[in-house]
N, C-alpha and C positions, 0 to 999 in steps of 0.2 A: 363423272368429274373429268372435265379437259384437262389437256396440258397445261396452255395456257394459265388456268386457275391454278394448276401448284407450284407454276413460275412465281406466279403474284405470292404466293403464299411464303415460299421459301424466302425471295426479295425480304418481304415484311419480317420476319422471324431474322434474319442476318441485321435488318436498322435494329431492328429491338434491343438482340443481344449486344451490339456492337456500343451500348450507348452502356454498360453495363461499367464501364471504364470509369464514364463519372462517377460512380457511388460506389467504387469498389475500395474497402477498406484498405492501410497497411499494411503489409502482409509481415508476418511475423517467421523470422529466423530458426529455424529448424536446427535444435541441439540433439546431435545422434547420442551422446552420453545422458539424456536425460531419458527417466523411465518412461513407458508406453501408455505409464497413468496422468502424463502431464497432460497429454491431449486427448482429444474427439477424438476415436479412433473408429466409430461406428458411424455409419451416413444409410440414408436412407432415396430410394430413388422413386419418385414418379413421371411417366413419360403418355403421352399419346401420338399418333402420327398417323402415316399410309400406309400400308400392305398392299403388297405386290405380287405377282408369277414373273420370274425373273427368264424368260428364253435369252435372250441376249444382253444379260447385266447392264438392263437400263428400264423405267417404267414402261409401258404401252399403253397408249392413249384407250382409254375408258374401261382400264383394269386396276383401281385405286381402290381400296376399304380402308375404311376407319380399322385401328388397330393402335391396342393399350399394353402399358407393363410396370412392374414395379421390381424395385429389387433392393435385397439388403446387401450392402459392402461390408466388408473388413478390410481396414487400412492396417498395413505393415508398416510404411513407411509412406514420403509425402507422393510418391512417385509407384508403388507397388499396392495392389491390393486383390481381394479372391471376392467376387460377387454371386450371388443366387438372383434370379432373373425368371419372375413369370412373363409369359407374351400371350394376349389372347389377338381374337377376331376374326377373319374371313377373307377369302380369296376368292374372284369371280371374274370368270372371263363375259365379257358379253360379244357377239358379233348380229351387228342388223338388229341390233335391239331383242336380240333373245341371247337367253343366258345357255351357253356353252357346258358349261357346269358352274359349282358351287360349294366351295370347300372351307368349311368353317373350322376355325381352330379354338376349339370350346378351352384348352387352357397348354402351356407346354413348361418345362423348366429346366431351366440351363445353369450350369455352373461356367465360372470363367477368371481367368486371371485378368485382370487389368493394369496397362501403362499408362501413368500420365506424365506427360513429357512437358519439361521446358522448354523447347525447342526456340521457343521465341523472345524468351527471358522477361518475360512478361510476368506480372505479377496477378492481370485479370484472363488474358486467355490463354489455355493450354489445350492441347489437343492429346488423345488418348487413344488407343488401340488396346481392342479388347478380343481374346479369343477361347472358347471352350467347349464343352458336350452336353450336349439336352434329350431329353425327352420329350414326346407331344403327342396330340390326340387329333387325329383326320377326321373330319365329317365330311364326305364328299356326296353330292348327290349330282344326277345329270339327269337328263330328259328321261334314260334307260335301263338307272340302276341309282343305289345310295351303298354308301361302304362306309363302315366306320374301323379304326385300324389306330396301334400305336407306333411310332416310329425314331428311332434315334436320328437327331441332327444336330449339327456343327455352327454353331454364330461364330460369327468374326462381326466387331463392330468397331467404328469408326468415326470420332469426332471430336467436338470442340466443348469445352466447360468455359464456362464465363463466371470468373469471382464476382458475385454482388454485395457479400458480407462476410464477414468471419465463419460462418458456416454456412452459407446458403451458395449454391450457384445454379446458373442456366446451364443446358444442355441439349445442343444442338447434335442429332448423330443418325448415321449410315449404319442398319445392320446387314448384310448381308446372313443367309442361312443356307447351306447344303442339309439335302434330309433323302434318304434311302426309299423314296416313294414318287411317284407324280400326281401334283392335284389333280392333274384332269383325267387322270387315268388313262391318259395316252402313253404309249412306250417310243414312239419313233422323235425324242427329241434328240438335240447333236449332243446332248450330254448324258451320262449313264445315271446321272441323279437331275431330282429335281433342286430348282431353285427359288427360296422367292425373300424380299427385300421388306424392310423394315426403315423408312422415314419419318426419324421422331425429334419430339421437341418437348423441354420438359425441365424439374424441379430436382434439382439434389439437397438434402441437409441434413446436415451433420447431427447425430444423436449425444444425447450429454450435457453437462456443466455447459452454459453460454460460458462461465467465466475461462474455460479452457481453448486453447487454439486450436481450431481444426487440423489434423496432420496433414489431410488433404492441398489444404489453401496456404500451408507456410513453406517456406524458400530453402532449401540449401544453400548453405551459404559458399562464398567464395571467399576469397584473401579479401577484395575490395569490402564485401560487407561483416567483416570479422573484423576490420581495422575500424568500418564505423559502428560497428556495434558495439567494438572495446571502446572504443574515443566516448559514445554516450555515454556506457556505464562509467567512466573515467569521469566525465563531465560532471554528469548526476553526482556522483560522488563531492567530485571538489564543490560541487554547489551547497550539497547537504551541507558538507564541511562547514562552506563559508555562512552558513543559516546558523548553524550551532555555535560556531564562534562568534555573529554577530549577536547571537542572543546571550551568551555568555558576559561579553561585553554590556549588554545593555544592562545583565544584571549586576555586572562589578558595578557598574556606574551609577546605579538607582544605591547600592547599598553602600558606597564610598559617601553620596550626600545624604543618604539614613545616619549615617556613623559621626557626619560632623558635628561640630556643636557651636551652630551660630551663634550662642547669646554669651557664651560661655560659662557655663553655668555648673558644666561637670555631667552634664546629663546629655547624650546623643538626641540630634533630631528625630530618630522616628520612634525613641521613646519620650520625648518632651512635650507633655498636653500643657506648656505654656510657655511658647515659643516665647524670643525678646523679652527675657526677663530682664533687669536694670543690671549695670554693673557691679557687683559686690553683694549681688542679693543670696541670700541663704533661701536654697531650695532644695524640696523634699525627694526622697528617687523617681517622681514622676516629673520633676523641672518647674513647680509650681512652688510660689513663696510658700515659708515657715510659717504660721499664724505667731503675731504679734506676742509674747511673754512676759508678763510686765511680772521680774523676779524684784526680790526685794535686795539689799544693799546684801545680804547675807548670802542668800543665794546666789549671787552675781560674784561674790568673791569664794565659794566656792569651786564653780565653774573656772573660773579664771587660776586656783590655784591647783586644779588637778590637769589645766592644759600646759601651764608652766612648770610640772614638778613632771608630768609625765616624763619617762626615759626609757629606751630600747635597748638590746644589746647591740653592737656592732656590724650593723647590714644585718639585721635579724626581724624577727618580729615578735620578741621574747621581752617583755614588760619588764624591769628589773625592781627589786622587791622596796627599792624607795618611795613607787611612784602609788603603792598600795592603798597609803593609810588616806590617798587623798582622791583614789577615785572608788575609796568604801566611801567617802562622805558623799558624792555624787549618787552611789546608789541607795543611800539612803535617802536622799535629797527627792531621786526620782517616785521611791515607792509611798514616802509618806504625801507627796503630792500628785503622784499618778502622774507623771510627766513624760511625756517621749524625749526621744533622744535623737540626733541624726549627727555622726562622726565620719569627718571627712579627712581622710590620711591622705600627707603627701611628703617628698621627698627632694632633696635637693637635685642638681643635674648632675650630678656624678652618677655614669654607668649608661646601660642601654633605658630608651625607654618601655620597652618591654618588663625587664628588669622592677623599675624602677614602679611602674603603675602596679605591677605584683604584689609589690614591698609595700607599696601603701594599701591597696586594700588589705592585705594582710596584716597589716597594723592596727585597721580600724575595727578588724574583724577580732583581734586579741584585745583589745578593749571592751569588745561585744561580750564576747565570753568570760571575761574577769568579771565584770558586772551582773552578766545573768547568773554565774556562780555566785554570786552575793544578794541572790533572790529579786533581781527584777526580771520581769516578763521578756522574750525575747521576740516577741513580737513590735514592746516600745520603743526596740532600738534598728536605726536604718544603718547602713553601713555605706560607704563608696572611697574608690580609690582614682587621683588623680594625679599620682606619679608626682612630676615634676611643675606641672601646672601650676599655676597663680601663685608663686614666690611671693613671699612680705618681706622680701630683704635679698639683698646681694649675694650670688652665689659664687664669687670672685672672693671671698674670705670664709675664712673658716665660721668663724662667727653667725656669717649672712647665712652660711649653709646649714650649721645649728638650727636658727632660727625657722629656716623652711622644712626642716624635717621633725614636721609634727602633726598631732592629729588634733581636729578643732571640733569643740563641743557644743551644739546648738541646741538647747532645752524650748521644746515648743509644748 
């Protein structure tokens, strides 16, 4: 492999990465008070590249091998982490088209701390520096011997991650290696160790919940982004706010015109199954006329005389014992002809209307009970309260107010 050809190659790997900008997500604010379960803290790495014999810390033309690695990280923080690092491949000198020697690296493993720095405030590329202690396995063979040998060596590595997504990123990086041996099995180099390099390119991601933030890919924050990360949560707030309050309203205002009563009738709109009923019409607790009653002259002046004799106590709803003997004849009226009954209590405008709509159905309701205690079904009788509603006389006299404080008896 020429020069040339890993100029091209490198070129091409730097447009690649560099286009990562467009599809790289928002990056997500790093809370150091939050525990170490909120995020990815596990990443995973795969790489390929070129291998090298490094004489003068730089490649030499037609000394390239393929060369692979994998490694698991542990994130401490977005910026610290302790990685495990397999490297394989081979190292080969050739000159004149014959191979000098031939040093394969069947497998090696390193430990290492890793920094990944903001340096550039950038939210897709950061660059990192990595350095720790390995182990590894020499194959070396040459025209005049083969050795095989284990040997401690030193990585330092050096590069660039590209955020592509919330947990995925590229990885473009330099490793340099020191190791206590020489491939070629030569001793007269200007250095007391050998060296040889590592050119990779390659896959990092993050292990875990997608729904979690990589620790990796999110930000330390500064004053600037704490001010706008308070102002969103601030915002989001007032917004939810003003969602709940709008719905709030939407529902006072659906249940204010449920509550009204167009026809007026005594009965609210969203319990009325017969809206626009006529004015003055006698209707049932569903807002639907009475059926037609044709009482005879007897029974018509019963009625009429237990709605005239009726009498309350004073702002009470206490029946007083005159009004007895005349709505026993109404119960009896009722059971000998199975008649229903619907009693509508109402009250002059003296006092609240709160008050006042109370006081009437609890008037109608003690009428209820006096009758069902003198054996009608309590099912025959409907009860409703409409306060100060529909006066039949002037409440400017005492008189007119007499007259509106009563309860009215509809035999259907």
């Amino acid at each position: 492999m020429k020069t040339i050809s890993f100029t091209k190659l490198t070129t091409l790997l730097v447009a690649i990465f560099t286009t990562s900008n467009s599809i790289a997500q928002e990056t997500t604010i790093f809370d150091s008070s939050a525990p170490s379960s909120t995020y990815r803290t596990w990443s995973m790495g795969l790489n390929v590249g070129l291998l090298s014999q490094e004489n003068k810390f730089g490649f030499n033309e037609g000394n390239l091998e393929l060369g692979y690695s994998a490694y698991l990280k542990k994130h401490l923080s977005p910026n610290f982490g302790f990685k495990f690092q397999y490297l394989g491949g081979k190292i080969r000198e050739e000159s004149n088209s014959t191979t000098q020697f031939e040093t394969k690296l069947p497998w090696s493993f390193a430990f290492s701390g890793e920094y990944v720095s903001n340096l550039f405030n950038s939210n897709v590329v950061r660059p990192y520096l990595s350095a720790g202690i390995g182990y590894l396995n020499l194959n070396r063979s040459s025209s005049s011997s083969e050795t095989d040998l284990n040997r401690v060596f030193i990585p330092v590595d050096l590069g660039l991650k590209f955020v592509v997504s919330k947990g995925v990123n590229l990885d473009l990086g330099y490793q340099l290696n020191w190791t206590n041996d020489y491939f070629d099995g030569k001793t007269n180099h200007s250095f007391p160790y050998d060296l040889f390099s590592y050119l990779h390119a390659g896959v990092e991601f993050a292990l875990g919940s997608k729904s979690k933030a990589f620790i990796q890919n999110t930000k330390r924050s500064n004053s600037n982004d704490l001010l706008a990360l308070k102002y969103d949560e601030l915002k989001a707030g007032q917004d939810a706010l003003l969602k709940s309050q709008q719905a709030i309203n939407d529902q006072l205002s659906k249940l204010a015109k449920d509550l009204k009563d167009d026809d007026n009738d005594g009965v609210a709109n969203i319990y009325d199954k017969c809206p626009n009923t006529p004015a003055g019409t006698k209707v049932d607790g569903a807002g639907c006329p009475l059926p037609e009653l044709k009482l005879t002259d007897g029974e018509k002046q019963v009625v009429i005389e237990a709605v005239r004799n009726l009498e309350f106590d004073f702002n009470k709803a206490t029946i007083r014992s005159s009004s007895f003997s005349y709505l026993d004849k109404v119960a009896e009226l009722m059971k000998d002809k199975g008649y229903n009954l619907k009693l509508d209590g109402y009250t002059d405008n003296i006092g609240s209307d709160a008050v006042n709509q109370k006081l009437s159905k609890d008037r109608a309701d003690a009428v209820k009970a006096y009758l069902v205690s003198k054996g009608v079904e309590s099912r025959k009788i409907e009860t409703a309260g409409h306060g100060s509603k529909f006066p039949i006389s002037s409440n400017s006299t005492e008189e007119g107010r007499q007259q509106n404080r009563r309860v009215e008896f509809s035999l259907y």
